[in-house]
PQR file of N, CA, C, O and H, with PARSE charges and radii, in Angstrom:
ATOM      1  N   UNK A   1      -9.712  -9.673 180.241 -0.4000 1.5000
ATOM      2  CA  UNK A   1      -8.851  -8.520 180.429 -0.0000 2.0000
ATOM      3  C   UNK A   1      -9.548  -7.520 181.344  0.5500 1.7000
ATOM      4  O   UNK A   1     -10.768  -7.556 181.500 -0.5500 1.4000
ATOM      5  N   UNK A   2      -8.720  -6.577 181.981 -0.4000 1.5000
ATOM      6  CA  UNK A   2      -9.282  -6.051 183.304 -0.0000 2.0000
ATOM      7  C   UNK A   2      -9.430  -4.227 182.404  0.5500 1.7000
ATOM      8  O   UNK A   2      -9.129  -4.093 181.218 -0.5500 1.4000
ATOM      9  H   UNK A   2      -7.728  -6.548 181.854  0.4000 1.0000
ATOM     10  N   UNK A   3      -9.788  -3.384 183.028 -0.4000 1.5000
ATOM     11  CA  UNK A   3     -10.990  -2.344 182.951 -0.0000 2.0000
ATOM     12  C   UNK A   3      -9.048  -1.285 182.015  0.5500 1.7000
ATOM     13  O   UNK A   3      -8.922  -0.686 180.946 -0.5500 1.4000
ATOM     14  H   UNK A   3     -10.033  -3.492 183.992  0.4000 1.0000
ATOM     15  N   UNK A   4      -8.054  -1.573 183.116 -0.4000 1.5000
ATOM     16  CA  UNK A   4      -7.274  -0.907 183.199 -0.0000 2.0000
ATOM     17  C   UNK A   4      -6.173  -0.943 181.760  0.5500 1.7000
ATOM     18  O   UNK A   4      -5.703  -0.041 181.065 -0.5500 1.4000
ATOM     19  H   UNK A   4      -8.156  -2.059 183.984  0.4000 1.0000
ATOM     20  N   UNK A   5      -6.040  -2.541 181.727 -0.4000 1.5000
ATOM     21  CA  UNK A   5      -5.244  -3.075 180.634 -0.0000 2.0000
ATOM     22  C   UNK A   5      -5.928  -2.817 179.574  0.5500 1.7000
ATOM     23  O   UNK A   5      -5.300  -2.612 178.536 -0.5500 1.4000
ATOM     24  H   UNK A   5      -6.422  -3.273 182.291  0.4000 1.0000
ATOM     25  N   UNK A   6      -7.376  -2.761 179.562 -0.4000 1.5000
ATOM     26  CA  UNK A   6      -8.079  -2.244 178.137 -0.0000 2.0000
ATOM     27  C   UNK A   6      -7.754  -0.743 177.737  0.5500 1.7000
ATOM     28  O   UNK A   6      -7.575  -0.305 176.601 -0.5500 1.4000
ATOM     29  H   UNK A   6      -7.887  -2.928 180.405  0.4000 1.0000
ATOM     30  N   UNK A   7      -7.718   0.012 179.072 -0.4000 1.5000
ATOM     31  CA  UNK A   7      -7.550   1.164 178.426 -0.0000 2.0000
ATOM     32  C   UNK A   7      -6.084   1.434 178.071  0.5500 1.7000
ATOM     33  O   UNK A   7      -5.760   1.687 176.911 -0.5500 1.4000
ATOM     34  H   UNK A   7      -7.864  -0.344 179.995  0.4000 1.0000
ATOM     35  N   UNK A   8      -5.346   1.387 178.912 -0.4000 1.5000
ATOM     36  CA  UNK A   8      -3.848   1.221 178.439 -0.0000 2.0000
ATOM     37  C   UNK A   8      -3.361   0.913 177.071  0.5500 1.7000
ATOM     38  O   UNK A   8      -2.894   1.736 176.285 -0.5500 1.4000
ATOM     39  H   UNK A   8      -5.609   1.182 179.854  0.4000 1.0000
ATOM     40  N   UNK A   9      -3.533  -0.474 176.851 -0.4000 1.5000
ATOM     41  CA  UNK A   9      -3.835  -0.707 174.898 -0.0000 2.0000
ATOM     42  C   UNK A   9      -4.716   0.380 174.030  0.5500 1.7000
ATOM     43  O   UNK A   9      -4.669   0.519 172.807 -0.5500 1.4000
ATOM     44  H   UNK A   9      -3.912  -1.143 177.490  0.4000 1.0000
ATOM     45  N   UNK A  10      -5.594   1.175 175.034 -0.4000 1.5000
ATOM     46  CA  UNK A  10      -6.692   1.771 173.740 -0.0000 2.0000
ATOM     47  C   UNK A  10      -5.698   3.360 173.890  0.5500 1.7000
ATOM     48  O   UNK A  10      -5.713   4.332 173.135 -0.5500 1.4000
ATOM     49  H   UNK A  10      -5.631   1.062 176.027  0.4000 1.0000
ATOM     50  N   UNK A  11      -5.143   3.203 174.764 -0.4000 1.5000
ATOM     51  CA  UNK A  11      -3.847   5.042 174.686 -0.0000 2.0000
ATOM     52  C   UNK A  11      -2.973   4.405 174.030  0.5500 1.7000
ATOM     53  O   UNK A  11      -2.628   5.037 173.032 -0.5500 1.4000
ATOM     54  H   UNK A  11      -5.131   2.413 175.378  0.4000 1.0000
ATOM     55  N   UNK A  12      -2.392   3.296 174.166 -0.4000 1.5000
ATOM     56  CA  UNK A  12      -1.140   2.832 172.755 -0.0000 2.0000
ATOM     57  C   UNK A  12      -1.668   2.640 171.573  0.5500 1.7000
ATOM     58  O   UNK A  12      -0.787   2.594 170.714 -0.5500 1.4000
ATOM     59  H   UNK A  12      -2.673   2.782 174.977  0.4000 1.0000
ATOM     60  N   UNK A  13      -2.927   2.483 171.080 -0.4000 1.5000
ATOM     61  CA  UNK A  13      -2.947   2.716 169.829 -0.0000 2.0000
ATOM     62  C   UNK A  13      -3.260   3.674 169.197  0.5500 1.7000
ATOM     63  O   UNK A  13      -3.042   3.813 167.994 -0.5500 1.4000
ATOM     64  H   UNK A  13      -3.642   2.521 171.778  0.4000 1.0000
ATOM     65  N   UNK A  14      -3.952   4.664 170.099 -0.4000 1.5000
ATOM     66  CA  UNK A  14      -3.997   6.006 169.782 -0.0000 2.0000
ATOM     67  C   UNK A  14      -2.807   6.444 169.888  0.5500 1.7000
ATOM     68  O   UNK A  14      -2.718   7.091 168.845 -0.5500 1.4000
ATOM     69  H   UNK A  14      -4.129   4.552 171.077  0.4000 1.0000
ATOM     70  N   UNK A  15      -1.930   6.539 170.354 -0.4000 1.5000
ATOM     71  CA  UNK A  15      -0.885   7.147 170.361 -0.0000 2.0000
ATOM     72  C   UNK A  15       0.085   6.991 169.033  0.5500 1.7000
ATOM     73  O   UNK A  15       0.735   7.865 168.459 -0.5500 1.4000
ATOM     74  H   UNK A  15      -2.003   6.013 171.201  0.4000 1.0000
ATOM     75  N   UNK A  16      -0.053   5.401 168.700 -0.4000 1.5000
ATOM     76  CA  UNK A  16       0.557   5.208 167.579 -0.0000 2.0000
ATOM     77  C   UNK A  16      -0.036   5.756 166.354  0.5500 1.7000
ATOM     78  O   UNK A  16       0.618   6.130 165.380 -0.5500 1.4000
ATOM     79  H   UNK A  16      -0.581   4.691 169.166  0.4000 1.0000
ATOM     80  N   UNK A  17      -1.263   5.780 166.456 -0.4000 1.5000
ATOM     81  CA  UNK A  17      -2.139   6.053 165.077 -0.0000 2.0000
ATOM     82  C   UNK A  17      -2.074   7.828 165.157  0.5500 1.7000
ATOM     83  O   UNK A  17      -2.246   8.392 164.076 -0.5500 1.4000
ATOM     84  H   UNK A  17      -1.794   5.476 167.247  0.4000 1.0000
ATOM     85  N   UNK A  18      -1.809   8.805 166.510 -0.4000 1.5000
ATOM     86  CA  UNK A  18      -0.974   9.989 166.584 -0.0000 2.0000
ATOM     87  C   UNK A  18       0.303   9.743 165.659  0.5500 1.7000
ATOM     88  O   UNK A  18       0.362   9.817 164.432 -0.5500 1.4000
ATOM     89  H   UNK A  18      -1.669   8.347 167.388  0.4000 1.0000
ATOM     90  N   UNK A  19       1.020   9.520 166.310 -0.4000 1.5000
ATOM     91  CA  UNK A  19       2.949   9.291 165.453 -0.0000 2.0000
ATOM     92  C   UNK A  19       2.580   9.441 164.290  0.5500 1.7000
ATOM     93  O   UNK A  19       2.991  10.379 163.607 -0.5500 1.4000
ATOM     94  H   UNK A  19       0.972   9.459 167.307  0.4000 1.0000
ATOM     95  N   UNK A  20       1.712   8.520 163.837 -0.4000 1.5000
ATOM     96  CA  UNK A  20       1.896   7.571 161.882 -0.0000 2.0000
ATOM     97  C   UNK A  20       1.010   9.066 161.633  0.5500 1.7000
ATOM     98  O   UNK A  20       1.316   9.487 160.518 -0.5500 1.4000
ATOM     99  H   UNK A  20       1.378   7.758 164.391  0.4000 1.0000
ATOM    100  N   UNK A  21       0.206   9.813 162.186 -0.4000 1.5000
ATOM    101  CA  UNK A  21      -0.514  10.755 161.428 -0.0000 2.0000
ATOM    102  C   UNK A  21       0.603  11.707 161.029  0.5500 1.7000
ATOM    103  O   UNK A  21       0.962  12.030 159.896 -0.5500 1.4000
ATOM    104  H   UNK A  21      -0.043   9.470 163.092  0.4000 1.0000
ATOM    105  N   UNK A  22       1.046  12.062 162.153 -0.4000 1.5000
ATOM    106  CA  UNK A  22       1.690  13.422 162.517 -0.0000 2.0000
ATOM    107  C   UNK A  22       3.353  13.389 161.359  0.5500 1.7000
ATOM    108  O   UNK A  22       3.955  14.369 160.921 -0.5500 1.4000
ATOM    109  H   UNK A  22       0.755  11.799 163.072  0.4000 1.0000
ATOM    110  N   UNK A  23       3.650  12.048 161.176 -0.4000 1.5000
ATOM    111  CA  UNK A  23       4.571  11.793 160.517 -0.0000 2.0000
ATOM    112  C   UNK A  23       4.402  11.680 158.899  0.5500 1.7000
ATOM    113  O   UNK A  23       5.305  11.865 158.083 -0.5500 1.4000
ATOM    114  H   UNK A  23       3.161  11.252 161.531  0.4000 1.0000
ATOM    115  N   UNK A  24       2.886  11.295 158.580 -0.4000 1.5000
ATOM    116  CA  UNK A  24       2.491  11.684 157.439 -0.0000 2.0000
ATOM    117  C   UNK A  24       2.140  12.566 156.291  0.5500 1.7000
ATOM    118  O   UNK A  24       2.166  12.570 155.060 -0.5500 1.4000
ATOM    119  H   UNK A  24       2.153  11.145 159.243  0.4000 1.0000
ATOM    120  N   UNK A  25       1.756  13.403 157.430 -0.4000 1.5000
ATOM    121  CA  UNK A  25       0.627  14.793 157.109 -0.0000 2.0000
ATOM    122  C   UNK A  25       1.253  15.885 157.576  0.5500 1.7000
ATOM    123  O   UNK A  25       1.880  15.682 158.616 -0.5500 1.4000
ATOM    124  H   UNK A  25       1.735  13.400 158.430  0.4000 1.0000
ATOM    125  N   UNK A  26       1.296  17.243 157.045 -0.4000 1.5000
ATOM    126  CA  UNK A  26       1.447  18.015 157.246 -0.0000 2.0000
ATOM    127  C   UNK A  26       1.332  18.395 158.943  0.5500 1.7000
ATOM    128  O   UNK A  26       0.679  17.703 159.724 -0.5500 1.4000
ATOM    129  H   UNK A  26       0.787  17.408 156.200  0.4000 1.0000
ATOM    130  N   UNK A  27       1.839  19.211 159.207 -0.4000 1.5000
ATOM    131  CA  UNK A  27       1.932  19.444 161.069 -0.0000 2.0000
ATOM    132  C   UNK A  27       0.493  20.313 161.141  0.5500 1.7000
ATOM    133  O   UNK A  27      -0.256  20.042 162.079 -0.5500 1.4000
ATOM    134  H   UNK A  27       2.370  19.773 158.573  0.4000 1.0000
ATOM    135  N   UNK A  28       0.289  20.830 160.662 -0.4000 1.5000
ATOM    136  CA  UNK A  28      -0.937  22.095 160.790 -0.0000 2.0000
ATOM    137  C   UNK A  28      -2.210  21.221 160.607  0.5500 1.7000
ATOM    138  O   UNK A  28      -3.195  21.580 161.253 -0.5500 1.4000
ATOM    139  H   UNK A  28       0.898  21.050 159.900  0.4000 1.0000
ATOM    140  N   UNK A  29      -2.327  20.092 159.792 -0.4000 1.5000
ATOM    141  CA  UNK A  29      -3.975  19.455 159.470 -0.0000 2.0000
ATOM    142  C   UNK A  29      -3.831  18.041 160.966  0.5500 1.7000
ATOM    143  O   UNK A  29      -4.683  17.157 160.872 -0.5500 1.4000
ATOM    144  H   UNK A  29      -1.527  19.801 159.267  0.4000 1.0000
ATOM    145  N   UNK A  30      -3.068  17.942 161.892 -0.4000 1.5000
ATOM    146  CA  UNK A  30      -3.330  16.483 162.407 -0.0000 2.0000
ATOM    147  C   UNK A  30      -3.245  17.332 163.797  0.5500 1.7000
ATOM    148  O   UNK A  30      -2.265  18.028 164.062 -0.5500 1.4000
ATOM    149  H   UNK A  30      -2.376  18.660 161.968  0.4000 1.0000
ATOM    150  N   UNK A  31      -4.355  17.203 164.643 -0.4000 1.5000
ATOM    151  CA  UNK A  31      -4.854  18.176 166.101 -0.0000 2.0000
ATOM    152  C   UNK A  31      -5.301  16.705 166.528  0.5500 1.7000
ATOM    153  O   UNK A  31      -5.891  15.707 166.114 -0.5500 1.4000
ATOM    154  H   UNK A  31      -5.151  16.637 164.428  0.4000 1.0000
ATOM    155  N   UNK A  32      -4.477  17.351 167.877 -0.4000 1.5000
ATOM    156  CA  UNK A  32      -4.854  15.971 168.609 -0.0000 2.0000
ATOM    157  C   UNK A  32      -5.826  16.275 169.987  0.5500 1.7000
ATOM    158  O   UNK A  32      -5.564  17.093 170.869 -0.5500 1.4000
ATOM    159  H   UNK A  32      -3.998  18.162 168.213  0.4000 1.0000
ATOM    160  N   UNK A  33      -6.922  15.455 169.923 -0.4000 1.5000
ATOM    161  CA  UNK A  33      -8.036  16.212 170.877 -0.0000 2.0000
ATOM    162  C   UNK A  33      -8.228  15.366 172.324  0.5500 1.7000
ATOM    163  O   UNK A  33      -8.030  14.153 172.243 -0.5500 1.4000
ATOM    164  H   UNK A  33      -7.134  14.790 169.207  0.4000 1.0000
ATOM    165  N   UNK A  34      -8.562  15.860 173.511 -0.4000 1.5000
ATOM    166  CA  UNK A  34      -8.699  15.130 174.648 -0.0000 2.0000
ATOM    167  C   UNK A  34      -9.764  14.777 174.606  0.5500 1.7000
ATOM    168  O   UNK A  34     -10.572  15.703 174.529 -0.5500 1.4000
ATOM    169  H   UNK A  34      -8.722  16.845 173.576  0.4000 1.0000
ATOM    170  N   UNK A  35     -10.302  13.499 174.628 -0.4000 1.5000
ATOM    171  CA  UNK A  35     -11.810  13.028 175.350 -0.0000 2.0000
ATOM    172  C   UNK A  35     -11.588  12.298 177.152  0.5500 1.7000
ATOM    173  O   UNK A  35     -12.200  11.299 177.530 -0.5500 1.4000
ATOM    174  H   UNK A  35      -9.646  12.747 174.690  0.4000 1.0000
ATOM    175  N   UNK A  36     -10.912  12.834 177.745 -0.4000 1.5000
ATOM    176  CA  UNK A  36     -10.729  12.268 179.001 -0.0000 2.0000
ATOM    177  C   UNK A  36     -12.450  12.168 179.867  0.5500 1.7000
ATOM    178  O   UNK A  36     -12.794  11.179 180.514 -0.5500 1.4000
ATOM    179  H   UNK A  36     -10.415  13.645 177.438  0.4000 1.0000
ATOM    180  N   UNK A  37     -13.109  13.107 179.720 -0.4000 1.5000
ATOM    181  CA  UNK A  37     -13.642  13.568 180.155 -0.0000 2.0000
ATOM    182  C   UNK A  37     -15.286  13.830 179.393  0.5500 1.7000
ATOM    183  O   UNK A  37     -15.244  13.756 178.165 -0.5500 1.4000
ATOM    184  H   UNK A  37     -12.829  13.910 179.194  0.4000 1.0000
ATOM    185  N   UNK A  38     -16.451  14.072 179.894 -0.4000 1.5000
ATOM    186  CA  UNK A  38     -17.951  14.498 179.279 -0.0000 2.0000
ATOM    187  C   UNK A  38     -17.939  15.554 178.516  0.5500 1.7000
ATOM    188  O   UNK A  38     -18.288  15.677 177.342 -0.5500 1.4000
ATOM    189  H   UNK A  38     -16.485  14.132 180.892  0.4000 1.0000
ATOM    190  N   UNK A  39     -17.405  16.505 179.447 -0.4000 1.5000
ATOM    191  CA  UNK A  39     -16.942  17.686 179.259 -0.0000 2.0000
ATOM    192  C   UNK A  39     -16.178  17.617 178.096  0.5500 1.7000
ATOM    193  O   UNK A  39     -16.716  18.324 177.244 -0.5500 1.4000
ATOM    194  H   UNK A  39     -17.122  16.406 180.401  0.4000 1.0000
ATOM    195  N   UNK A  40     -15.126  17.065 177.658 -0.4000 1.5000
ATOM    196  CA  UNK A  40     -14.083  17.651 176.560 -0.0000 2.0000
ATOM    197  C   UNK A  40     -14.802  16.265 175.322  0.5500 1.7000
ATOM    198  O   UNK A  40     -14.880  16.755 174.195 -0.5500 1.4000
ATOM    199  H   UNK A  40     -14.689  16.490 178.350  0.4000 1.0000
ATOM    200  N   UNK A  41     -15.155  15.180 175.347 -0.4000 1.5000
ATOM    201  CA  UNK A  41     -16.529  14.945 174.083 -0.0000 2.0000
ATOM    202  C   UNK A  41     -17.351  15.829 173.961  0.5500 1.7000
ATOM    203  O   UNK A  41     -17.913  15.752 172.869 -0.5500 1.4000
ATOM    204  H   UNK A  41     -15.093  14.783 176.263  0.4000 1.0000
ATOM    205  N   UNK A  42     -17.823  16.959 174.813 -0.4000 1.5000
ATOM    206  CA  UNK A  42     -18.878  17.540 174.459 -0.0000 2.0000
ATOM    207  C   UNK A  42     -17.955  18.488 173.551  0.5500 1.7000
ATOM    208  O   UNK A  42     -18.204  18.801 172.387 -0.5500 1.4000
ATOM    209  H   UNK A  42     -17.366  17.021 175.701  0.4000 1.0000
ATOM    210  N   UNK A  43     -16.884  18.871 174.275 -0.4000 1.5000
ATOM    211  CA  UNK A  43     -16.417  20.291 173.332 -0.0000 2.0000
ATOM    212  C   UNK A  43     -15.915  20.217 171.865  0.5500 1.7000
ATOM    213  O   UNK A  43     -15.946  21.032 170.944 -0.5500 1.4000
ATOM    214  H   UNK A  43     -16.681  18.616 175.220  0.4000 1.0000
ATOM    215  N   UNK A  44     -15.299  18.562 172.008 -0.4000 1.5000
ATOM    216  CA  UNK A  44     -15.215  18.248 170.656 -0.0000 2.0000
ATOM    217  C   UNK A  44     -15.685  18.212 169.851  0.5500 1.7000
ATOM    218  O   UNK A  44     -15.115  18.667 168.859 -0.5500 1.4000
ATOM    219  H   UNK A  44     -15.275  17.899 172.756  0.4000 1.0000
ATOM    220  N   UNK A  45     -16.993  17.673 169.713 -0.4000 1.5000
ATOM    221  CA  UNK A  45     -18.366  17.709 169.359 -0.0000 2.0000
ATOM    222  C   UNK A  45     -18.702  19.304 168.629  0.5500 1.7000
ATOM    223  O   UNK A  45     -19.001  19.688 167.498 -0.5500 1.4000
ATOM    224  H   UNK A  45     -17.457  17.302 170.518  0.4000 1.0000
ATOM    225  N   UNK A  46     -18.511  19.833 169.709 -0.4000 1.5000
ATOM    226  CA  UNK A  46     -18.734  21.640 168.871 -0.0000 2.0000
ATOM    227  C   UNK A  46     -17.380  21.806 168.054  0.5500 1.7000
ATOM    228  O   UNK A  46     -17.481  22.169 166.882 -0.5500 1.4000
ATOM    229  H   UNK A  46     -18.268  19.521 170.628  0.4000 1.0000
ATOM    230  N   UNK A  47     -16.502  21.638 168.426 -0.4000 1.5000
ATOM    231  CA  UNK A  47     -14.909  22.094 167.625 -0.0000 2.0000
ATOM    232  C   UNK A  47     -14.935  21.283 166.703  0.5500 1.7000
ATOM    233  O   UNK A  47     -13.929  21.480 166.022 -0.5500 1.4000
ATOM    234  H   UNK A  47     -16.420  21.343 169.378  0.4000 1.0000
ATOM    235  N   UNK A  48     -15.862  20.024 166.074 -0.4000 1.5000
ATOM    236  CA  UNK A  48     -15.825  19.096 165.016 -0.0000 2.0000
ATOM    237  C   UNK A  48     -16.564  19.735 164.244  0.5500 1.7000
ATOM    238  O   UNK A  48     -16.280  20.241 163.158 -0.5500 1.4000
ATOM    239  H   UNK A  48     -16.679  19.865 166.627  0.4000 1.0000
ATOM    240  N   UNK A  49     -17.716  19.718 164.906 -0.4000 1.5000
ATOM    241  CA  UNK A  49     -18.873  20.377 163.806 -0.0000 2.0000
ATOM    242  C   UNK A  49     -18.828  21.601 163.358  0.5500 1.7000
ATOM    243  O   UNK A  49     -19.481  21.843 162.343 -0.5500 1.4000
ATOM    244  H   UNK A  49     -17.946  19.307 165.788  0.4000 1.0000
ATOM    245  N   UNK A  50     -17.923  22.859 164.101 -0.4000 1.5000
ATOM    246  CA  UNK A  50     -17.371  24.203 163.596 -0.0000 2.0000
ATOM    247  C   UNK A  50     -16.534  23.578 162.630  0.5500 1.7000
ATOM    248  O   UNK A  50     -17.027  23.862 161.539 -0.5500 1.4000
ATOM    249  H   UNK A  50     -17.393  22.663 164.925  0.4000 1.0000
ATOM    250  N   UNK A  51     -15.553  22.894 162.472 -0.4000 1.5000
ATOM    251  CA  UNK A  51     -14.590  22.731 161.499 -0.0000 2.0000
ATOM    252  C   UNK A  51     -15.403  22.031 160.222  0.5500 1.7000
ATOM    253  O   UNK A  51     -14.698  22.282 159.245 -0.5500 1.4000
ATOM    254  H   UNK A  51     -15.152  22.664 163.359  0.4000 1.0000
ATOM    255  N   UNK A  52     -16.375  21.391 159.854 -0.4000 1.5000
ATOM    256  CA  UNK A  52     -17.145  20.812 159.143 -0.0000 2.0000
ATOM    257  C   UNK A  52     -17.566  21.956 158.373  0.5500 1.7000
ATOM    258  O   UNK A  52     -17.200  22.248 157.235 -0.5500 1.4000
ATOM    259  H   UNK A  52     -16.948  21.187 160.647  0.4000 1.0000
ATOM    260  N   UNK A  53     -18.632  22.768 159.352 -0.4000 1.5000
ATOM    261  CA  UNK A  53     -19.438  23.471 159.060 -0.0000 2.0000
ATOM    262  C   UNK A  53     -18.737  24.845 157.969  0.5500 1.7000
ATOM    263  O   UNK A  53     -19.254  25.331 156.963 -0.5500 1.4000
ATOM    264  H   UNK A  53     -18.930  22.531 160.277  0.4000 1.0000
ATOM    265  N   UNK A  54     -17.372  25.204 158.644 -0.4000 1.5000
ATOM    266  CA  UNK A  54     -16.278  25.978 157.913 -0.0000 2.0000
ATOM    267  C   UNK A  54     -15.771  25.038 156.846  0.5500 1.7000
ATOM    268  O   UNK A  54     -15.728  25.719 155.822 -0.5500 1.4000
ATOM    269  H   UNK A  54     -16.952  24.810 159.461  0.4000 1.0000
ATOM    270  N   UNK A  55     -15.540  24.338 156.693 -0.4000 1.5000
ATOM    271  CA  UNK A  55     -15.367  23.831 155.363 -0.0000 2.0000
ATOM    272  C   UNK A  55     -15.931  23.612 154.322  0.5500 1.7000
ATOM    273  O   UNK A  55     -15.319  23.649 153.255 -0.5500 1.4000
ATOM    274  H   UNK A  55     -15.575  23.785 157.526  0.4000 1.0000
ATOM    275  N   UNK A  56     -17.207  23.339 154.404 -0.4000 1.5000
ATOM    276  CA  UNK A  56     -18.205  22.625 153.234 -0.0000 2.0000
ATOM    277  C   UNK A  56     -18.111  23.779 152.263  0.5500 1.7000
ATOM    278  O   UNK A  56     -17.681  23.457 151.156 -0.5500 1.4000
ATOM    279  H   UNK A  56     -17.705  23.309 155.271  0.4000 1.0000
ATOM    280  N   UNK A  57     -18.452  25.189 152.450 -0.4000 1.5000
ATOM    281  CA  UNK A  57     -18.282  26.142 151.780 -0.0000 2.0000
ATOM    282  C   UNK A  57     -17.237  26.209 150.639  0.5500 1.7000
ATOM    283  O   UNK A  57     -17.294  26.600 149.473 -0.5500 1.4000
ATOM    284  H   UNK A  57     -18.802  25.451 153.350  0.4000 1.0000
ATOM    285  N   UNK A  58     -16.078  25.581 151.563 -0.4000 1.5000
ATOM    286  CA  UNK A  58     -15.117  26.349 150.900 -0.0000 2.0000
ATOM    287  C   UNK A  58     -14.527  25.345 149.627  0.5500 1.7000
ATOM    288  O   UNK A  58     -13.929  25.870 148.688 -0.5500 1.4000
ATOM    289  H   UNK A  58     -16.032  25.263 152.510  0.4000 1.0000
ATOM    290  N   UNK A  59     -14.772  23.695 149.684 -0.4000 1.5000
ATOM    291  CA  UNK A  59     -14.652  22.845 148.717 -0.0000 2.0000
ATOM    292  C   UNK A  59     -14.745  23.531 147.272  0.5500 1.7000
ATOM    293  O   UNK A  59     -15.798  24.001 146.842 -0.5500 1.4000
ATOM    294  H   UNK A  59     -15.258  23.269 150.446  0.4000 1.0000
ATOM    295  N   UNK A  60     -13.767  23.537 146.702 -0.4000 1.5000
ATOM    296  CA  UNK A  60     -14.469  24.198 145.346 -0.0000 2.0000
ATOM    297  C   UNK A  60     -14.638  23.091 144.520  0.5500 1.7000
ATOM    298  O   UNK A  60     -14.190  21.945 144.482 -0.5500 1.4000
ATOM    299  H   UNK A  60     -12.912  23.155 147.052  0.4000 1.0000
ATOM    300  N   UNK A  61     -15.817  24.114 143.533 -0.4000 1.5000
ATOM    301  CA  UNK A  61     -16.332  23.657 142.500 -0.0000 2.0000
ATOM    302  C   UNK A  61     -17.521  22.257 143.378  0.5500 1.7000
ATOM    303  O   UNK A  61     -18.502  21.702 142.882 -0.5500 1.4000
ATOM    304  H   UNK A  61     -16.181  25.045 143.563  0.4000 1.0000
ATOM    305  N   UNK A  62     -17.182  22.152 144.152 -0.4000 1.5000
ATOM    306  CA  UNK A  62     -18.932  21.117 144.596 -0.0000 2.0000
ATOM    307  C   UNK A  62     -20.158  22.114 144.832  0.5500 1.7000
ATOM    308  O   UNK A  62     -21.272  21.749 144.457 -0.5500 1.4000
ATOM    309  H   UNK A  62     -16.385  22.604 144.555  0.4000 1.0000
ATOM    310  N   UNK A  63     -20.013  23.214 145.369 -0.4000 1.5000
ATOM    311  CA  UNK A  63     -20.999  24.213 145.741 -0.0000 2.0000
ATOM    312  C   UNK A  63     -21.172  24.865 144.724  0.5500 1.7000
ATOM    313  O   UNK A  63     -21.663  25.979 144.909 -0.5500 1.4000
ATOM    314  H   UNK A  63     -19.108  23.510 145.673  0.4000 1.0000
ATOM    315  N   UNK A  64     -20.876  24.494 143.381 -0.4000 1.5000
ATOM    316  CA  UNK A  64     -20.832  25.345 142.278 -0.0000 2.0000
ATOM    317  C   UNK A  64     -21.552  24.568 141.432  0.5500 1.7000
ATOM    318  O   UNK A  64     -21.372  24.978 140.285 -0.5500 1.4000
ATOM    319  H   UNK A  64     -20.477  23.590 143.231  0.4000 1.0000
ATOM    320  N   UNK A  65     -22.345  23.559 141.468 -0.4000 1.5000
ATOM    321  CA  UNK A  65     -23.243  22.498 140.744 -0.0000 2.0000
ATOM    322  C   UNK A  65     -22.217  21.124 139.620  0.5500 1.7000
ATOM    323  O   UNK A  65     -22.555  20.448 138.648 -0.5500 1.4000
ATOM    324  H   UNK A  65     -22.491  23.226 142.399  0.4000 1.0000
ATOM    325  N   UNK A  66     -20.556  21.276 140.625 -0.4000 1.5000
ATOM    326  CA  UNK A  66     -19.712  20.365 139.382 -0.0000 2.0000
ATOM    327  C   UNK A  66     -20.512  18.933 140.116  0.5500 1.7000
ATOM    328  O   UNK A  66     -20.988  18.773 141.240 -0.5500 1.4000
ATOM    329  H   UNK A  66     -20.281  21.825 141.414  0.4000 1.0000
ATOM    330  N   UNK A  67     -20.419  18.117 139.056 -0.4000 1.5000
ATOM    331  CA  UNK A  67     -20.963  16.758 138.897 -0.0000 2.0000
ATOM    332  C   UNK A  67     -19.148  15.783 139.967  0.5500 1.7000
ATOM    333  O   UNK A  67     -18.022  16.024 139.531 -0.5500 1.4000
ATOM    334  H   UNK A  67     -20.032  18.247 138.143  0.4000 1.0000
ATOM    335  N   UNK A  68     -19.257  15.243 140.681 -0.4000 1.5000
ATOM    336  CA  UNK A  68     -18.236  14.426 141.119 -0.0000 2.0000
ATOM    337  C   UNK A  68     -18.638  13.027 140.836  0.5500 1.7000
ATOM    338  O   UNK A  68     -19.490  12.565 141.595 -0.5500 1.4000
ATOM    339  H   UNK A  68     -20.171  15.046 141.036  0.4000 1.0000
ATOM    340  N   UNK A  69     -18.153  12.201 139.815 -0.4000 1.5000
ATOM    341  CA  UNK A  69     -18.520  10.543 140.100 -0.0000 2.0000
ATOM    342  C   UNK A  69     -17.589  10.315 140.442  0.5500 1.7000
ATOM    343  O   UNK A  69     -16.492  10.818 140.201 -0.5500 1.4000
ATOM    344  H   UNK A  69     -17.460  12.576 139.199  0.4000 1.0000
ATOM    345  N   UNK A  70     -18.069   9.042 141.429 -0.4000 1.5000
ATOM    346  CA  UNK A  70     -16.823   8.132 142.180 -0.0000 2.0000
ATOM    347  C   UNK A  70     -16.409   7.084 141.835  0.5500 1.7000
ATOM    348  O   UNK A  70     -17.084   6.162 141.377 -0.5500 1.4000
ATOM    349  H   UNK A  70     -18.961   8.633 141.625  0.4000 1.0000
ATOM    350  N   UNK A  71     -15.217   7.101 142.019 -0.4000 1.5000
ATOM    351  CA  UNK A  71     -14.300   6.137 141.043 -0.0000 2.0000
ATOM    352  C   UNK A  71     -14.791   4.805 142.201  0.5500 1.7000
ATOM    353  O   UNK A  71     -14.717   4.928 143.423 -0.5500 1.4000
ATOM    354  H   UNK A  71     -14.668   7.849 142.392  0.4000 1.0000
ATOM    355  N   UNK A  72     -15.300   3.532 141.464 -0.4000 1.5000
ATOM    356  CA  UNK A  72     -15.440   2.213 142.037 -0.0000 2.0000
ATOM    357  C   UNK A  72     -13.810   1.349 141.650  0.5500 1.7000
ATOM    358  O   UNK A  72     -13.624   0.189 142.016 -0.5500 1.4000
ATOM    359  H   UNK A  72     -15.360   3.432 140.471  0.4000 1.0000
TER
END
């Protein structure tokens, strides 16, 4: 398969795995991000790890010493 047809298939399944999100989930939690570019992985990269970094806090009751076991 040639350079072009790979990527073509790799925007149709992103695109689909867009739809099935966006159709699942609430409209406000599914952001859809550009990596065209060095530049926009890099920015993602910061806009991922800000959104991480803003969250961990806010999980309740884990930052509060609750015990979570995981269901096997």
């Amino acid at each position: 398969m040639g350079a072009k047809l790979i990527n073509n298939i790799e925007c149709e399944i992103f695109q689909v795995l867009l739809d099935e999100a966006r159709t699942s989930y609430a409209e406000d939690i599914v952001i859809s991000l550009q990596s065209d570019s060095v530049e926009d992985i890099s920015n993602n990269v910061t806009v991922l790890t800000e959104w991480i970094t803003n969250w961990r806090p806010s999980r309740s009751g884990l930052d509060q010493g609750l015990i979570v076991k995981e269901m096997n």
